[in-house]
C-alpha positions as CSV (number, residue, x, y, z in Angstrom):
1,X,-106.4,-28.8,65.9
2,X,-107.2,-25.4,64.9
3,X,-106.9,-24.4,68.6
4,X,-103.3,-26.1,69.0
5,X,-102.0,-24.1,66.0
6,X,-103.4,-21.1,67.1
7,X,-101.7,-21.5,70.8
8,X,-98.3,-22.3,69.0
9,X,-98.2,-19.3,66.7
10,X,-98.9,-17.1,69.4
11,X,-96.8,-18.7,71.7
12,X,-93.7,-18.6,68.9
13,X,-94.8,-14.6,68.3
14,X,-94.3,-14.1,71.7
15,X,-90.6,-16.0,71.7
16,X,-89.7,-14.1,68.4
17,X,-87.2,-11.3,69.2
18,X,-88.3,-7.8,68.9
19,X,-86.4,-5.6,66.4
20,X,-83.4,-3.9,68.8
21,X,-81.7,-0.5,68.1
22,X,-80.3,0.6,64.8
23,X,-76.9,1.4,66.1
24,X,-75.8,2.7,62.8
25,X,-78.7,4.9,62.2
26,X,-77.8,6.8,65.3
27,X,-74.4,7.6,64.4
28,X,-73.7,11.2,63.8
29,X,-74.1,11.7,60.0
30,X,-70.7,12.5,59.1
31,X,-69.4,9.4,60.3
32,X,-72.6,7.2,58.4
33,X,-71.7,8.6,55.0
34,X,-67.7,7.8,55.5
35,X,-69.1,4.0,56.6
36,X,-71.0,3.9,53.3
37,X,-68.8,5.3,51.4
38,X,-66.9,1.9,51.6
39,X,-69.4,0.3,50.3
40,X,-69.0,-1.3,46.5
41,X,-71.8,1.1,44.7
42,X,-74.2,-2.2,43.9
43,X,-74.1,-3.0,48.2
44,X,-74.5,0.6,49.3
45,X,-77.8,0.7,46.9
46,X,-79.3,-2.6,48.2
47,X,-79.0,-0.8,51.9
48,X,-82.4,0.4,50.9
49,X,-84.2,-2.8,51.7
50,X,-83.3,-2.8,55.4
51,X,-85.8,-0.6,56.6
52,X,-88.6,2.0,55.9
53,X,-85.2,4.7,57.4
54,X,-82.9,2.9,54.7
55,X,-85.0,3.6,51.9
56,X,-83.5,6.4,50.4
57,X,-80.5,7.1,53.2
58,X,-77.6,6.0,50.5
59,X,-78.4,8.8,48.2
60,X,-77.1,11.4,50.7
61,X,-73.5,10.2,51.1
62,X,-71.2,12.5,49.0
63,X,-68.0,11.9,47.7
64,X,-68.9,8.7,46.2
65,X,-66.2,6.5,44.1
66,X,-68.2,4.6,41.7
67,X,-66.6,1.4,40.3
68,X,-68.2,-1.2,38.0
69,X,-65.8,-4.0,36.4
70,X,-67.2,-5.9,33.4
71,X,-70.0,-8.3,34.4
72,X,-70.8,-6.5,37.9
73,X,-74.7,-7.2,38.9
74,X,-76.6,-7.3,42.1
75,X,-77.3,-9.4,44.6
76,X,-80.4,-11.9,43.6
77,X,-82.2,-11.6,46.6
78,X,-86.0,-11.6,45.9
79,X,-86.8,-8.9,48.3
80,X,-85.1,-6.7,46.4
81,X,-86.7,-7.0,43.3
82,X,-88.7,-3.4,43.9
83,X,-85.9,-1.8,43.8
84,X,-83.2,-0.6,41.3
85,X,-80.0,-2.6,42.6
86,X,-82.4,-6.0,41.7
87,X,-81.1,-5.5,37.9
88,X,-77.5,-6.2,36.6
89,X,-75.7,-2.5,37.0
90,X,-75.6,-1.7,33.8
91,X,-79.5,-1.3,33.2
92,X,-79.5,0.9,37.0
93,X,-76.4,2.7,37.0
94,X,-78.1,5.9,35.4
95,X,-80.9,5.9,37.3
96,X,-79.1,5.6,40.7
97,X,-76.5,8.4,39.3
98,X,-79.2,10.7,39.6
99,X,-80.5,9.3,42.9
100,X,-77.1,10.2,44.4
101,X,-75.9,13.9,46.3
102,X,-73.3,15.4,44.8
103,X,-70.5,15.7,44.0
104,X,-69.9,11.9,43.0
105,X,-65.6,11.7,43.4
106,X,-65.3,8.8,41.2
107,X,-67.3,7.3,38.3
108,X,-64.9,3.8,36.5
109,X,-66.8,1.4,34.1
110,X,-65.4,-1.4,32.3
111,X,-68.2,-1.1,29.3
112,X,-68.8,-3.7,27.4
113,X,-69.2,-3.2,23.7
114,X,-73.4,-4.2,23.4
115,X,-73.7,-1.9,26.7
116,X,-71.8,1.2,25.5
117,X,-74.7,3.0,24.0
118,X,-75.6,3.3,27.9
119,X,-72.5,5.6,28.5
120,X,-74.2,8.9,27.1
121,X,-76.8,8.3,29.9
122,X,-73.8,8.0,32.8
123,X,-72.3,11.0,31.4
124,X,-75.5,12.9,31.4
125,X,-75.8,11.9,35.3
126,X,-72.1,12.6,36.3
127,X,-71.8,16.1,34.8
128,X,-75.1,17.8,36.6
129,X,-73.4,15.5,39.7
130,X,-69.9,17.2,39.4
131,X,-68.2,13.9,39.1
132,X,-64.1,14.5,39.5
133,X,-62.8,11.7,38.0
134,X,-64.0,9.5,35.2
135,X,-62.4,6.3,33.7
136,X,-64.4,4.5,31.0
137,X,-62.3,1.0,29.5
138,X,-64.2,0.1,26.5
139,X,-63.7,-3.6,25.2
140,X,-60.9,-3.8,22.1
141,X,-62.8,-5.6,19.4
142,X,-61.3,-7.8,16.6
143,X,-60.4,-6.6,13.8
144,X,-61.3,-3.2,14.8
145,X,-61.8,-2.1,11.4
146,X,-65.2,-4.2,10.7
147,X,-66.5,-2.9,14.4
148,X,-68.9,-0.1,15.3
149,X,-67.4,2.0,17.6
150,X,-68.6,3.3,20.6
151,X,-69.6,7.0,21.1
152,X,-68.0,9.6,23.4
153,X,-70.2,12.6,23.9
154,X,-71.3,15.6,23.6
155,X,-72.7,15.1,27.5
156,X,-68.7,14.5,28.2
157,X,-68.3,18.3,27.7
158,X,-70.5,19.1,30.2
159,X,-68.2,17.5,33.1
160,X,-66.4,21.0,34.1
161,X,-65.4,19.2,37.2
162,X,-63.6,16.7,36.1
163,X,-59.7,16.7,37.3
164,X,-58.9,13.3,35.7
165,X,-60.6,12.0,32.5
166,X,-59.3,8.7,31.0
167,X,-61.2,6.9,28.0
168,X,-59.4,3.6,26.9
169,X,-60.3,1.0,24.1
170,X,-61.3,2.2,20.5
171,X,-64.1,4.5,21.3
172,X,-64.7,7.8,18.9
173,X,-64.9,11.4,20.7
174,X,-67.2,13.2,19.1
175,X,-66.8,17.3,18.3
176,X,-67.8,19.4,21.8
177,X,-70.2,21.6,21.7
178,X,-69.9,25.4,20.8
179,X,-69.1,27.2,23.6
180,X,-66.5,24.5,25.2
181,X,-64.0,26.0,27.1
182,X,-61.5,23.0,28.3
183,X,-61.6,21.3,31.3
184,X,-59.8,24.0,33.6
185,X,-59.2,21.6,37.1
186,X,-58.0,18.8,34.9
187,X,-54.6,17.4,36.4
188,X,-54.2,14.1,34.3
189,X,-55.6,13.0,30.8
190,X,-55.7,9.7,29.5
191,X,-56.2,8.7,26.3
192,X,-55.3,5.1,24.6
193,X,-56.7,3.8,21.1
194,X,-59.0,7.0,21.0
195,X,-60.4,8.2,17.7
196,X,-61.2,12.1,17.0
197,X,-63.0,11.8,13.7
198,X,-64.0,14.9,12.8
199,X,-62.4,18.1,11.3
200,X,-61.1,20.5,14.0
201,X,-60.1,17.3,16.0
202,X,-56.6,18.8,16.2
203,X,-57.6,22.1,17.5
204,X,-60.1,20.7,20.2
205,X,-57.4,18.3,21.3
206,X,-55.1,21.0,21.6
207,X,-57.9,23.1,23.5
208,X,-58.3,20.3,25.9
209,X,-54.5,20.0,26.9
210,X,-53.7,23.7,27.0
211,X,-56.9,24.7,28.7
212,X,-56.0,22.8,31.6
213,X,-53.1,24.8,33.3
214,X,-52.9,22.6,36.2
215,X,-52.2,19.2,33.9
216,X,-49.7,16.9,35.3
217,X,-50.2,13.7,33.7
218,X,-50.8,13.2,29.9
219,X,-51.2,9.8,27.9
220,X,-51.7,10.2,24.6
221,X,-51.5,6.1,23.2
222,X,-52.4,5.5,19.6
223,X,-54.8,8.4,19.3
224,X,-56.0,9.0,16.0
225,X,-56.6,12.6,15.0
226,X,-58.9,13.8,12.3
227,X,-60.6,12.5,9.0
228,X,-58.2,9.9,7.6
229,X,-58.3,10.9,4.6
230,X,-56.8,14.4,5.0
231,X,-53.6,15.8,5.6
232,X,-52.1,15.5,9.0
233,X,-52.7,18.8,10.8
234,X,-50.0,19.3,14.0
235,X,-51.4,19.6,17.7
236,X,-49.0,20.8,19.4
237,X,-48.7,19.9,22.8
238,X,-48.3,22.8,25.6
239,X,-48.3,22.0,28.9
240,X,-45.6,23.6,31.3
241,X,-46.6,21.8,34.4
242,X,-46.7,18.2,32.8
243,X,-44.6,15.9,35.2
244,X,-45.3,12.7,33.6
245,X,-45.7,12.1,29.8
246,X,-46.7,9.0,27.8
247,X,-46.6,9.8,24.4
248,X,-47.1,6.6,21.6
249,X,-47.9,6.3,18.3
250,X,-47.9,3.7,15.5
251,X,-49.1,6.2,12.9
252,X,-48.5,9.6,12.6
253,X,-50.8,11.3,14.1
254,X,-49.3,15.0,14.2
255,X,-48.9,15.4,18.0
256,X,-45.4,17.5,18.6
257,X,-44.6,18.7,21.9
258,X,-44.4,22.4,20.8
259,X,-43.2,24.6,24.3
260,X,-40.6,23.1,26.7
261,X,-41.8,21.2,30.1
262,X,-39.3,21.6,32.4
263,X,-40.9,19.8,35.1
264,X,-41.1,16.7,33.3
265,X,-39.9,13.8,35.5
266,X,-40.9,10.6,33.7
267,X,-41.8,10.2,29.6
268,X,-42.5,7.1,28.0
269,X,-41.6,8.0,24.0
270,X,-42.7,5.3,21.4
271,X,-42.3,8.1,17.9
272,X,-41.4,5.8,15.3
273,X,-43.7,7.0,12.4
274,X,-40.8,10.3,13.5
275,X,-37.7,8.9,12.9
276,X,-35.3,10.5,10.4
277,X,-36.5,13.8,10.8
278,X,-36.2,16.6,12.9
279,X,-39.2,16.3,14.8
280,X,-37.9,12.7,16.6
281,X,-35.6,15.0,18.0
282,X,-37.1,17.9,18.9
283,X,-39.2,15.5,21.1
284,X,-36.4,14.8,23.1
285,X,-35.2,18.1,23.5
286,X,-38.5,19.3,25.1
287,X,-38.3,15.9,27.5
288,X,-34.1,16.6,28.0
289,X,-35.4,17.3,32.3
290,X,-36.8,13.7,32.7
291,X,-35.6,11.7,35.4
292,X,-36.6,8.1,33.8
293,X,-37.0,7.6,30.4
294,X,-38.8,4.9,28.5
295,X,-37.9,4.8,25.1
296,X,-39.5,2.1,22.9
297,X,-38.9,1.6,19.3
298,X,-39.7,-1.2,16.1
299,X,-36.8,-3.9,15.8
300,X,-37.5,-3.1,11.8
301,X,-35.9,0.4,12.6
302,X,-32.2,-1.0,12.5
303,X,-30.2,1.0,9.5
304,X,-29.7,4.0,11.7
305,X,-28.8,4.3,15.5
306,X,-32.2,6.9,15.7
307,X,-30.3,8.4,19.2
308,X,-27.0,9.3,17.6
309,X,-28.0,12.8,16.6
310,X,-28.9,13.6,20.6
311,X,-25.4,15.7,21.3
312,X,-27.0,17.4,24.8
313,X,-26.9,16.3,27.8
314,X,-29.9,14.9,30.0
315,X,-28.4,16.1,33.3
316,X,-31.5,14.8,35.6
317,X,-31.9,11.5,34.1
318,X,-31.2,8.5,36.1
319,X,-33.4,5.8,34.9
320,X,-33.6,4.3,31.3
321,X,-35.5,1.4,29.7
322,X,-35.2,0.4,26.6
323,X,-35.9,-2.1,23.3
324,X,-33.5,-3.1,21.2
325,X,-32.4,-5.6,18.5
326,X,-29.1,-7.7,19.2
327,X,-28.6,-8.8,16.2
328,X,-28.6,-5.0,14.3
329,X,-25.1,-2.8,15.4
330,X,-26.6,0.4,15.0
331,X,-29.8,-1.0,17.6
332,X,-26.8,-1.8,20.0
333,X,-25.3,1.4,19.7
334,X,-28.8,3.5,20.8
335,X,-27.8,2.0,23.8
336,X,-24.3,3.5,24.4
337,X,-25.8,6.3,22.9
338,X,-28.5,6.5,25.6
339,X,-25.1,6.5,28.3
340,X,-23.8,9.0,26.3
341,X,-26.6,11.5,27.0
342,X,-27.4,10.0,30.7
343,X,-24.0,10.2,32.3
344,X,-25.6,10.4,35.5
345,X,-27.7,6.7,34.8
346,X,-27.6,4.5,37.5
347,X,-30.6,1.9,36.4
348,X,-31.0,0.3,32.9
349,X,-33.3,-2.2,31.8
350,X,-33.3,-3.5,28.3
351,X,-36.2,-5.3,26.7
352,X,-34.1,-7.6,24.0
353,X,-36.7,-7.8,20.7
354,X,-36.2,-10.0,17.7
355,X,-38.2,-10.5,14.7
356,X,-40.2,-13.1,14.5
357,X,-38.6,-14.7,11.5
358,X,-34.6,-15.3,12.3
359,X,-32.1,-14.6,9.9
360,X,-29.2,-15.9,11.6
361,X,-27.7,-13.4,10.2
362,X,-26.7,-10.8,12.8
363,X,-24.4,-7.6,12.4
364,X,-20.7,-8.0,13.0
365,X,-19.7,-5.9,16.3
366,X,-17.5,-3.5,14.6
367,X,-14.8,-3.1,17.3
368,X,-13.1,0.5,15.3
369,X,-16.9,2.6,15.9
370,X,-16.5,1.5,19.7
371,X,-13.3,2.1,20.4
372,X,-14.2,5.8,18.4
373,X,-17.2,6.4,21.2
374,X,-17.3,4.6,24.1
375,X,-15.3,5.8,27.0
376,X,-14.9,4.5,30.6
377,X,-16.6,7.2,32.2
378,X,-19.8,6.4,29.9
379,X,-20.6,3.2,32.7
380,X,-19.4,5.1,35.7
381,X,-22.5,5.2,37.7
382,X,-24.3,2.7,36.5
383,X,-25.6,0.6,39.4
384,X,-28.5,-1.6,38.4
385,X,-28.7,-3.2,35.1
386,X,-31.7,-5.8,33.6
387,X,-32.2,-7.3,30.3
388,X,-35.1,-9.4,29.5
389,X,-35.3,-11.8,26.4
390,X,-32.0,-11.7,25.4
391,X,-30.8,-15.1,23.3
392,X,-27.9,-17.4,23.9
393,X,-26.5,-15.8,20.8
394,X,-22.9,-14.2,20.6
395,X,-24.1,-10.9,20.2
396,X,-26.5,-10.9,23.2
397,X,-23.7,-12.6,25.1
398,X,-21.0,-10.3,23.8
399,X,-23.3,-7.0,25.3
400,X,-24.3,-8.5,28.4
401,X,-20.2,-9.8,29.2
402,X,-18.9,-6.0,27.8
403,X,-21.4,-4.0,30.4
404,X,-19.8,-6.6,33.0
405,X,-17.0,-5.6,32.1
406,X,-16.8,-1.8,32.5
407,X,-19.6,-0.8,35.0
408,X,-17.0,-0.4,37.9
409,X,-20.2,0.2,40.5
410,X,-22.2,-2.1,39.8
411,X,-24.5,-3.6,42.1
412,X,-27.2,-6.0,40.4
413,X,-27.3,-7.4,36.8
414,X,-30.4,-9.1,36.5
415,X,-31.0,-11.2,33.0
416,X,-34.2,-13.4,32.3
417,X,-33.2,-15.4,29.2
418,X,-35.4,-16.1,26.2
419,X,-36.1,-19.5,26.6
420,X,-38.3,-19.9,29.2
421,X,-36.9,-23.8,30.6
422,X,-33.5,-24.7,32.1
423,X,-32.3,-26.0,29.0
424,X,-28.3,-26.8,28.1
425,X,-28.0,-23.5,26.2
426,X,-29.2,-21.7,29.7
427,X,-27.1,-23.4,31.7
428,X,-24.1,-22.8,29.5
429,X,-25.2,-19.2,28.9
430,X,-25.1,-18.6,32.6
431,X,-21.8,-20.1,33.4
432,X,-20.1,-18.2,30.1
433,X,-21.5,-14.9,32.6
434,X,-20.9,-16.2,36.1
435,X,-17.0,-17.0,35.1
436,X,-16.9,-13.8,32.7
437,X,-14.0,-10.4,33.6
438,X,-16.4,-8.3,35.9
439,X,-15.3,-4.7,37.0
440,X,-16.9,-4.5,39.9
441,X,-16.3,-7.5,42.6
442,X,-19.6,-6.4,44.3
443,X,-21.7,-7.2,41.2
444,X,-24.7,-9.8,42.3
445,X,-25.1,-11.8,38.6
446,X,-29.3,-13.1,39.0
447,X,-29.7,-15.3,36.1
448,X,-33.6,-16.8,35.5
449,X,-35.6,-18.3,32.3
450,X,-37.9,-16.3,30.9
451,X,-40.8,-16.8,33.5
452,X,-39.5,-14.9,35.9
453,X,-39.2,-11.4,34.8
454,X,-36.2,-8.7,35.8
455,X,-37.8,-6.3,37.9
456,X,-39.4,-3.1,36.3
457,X,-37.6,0.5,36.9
């Protein structure tokens, strides 16, 4: 017997395929790394179990973009147990970061909350290998009072590369570190639900922004400035070459745009902590160059029309979407008033909001105010119009039938109704349109429920 299964393993060796060429070894090196540089960052890692000449080829490819969503691990393959890509990419990441050549392009995480403490290690990595971009999305816990945050820094400071930073989900950035002196190749900054918690917060923001003379893109969402209990300080915002501007805020949190930007082409302006004094203004005298405007405001905000007090003209702007309350005049009006300043709109979307508890009580439509400030010319060019959400209520079928009524050039008027079923109010809302006075005999009338959105700008 023994001789039998001798004969048969030798006879199977000798029928087993010998090893051919590594075709992709002999490529010229250039072309390898842009091959591998394809590669999700967990697969180009595990190429080091293909052979003894794989081992440690994947740390030479520059240029890497680094992406790891929530829950990403490696393969389970028990051959690659020895090496790092056998554990779930959170527990490697660092170790491979400094494995890799530099520079590292791209570095985006999608941290969750019991991982985040492993952050300060990535940063550490990516700033000695000149990563360029960085986007960390930290999970939003609930309530976000009773939760620890996660920590920001002070290895963050030491990324001098770094041409677009973007931190989103409550996280704290901590104070930098004597010595900082901005991020000078920064072109966009991104910051949502960030917390600076530390006095001097305003001054190091401000740093950040005007430091960076190259900035383009700036998202400032719900950041939180300083120690809550003081004073609000101002950071003013200076950044002549900003083209795009996202600027929101539930609570005060003393940002002003303090020089103009007169190559702003698109803002996105959510300031109601502002309204009623001057500095809700002066925000849209610094943005008066935009080309599409996104203006979103509180349906509590109803006693005053908060635009009326805008008496320039926006002579770039093209584009507007906005929020606004049916049942409140003055919240009607912010839209005439947005015409007003816009003469030259040709798209408007409308995103109809309500409270949550109805009054059934809504404003009268006081015909002497309109006839006192809308003209004509006000709907001239307006081509494209949308509202979402709106009711089968006569004052969101009053609006909808007057724009119909005196936009001459009209092309589309898109409406996706409230109710999100064909119900007997929608089919009767959409008849009271489709037989309404239209100025222009060209207008398409789309009429859907509420699961089937109007198109976005």
């Amino acid at each position: 017997m023994g001789g039998v299964g001798s004969s048969t393993s030798q006879r199977r060796g000798k029928e087993a395929p010998m090893a051919g060429p590594d075709y992709l070894m002999s490529l010229p090196p250039e072309m390898l790394d842009d091959i591998l540089r394809r590669l999700p960052f967990e697969k180009l890692v595990g190429t080091c179990c293909l052979s003894p000449a794989w081992h440690r080829r994947w740390e030479s490819v520059p240029g890497l973009d680094i992406w790891f969503s929530q829950g990403s691990s490696t393969a389970r393959d028990p051959r690659l147990l020895r090496w790092p890509c056998a554990a779930p990419v959170h527990k490697f990441t660092a170790r491979s970061l400094w494995q890799c050549t530099a520079p590292i392009r791209s570095f985006t995480a999608h941290v969750q909350r019991c991982h985040s403490h492993r952050a300060a290690r990535w940063l550490l990595a990516l700033a000695h290998k000149r990563v360029e971009m960085l986007k960390l999305k930290f999970d939003m816990p609930w309530p976000v009072h009773l939760a620890r945050p996660p920590v920001v820094g002070p290895a963050l400071y030491s990324c001098s590369a770094l041409t677009h930073l973007q931190l989103c989900g409550y996280c704290h950035l901590l104070r930098a570190p004597q010595g900082f002196a901005g991020f000078p190749n920064l072109f966009t900054l991104c910051l949502e639900y960030v917390v600076l918690p530390f006095h001097g917060a305003v001054a190091q923001l401000q740093l950040i922004i005007s430091s960076a003379p190259r900035l383009t893109r700036l998202l400032l969402d719900d950041v939180m400035i300083g120690d809550e209990e003081a004073d609000i300080e101002t950071c003013a915002i200076q950044a002549p070459n900003l083209r795009f501007l996202k600027l929101i805020m539930t609570l005060d949190n003393g940002c002003r745009i303090a020089g103009e930007l007169p190559l702003l082409k698109v803002a996105q302006i959510s300031i109601d902590p502002l309204f009623g004094t001057p500095n809700f203004i002066n925000t849209f005298r610094r943005i008066s160059s935009v080309k599409k405007l996104y203006l979103l405001t509180d349906s509590d905000q109803t006693m005053e029309n908060p635009l009326e007090r805008i008496l320039w003209t926006f002579q770039n702007l093209r584009a507007v979407q906005l929020t606004a309350n049916f049942g409140k005049f003055p919240s009607i009006m912010s839209i005439f008033s947005s015409l007003r300043f816009g003469p030259h709109i040709e798209k408007l979307k409308i995103q109809v909001i309500r409270p949550e508890v109805e009054t059934g009580n809504d404003d009268a439509i006081d015909q002497d105010i309109l006839d006192a400030v809308i003209y004509d010319d006000m709907f001239a060019n307006l081509k494209h119009v949308s509202v979402d959400r709106p009711k089968y209520l006569p004052n969101d079928m009053w609006f909808m039938k007057f724009l119909l009524s005196k936009a001459g050039l009209l092309e589309y008027f898109f409406v996706s109704f409230n109710h999100g079923e064909e119900t007997k109010a929608y089919v009767e809302g959409c008849k009271e349109l489709a037989m309404c006075e239209k100025a222009s005999s060209e207008a398409m009338l789309i009429l859907r429920p509420r699961d089937k959105p109007t198109p976005n700008l």
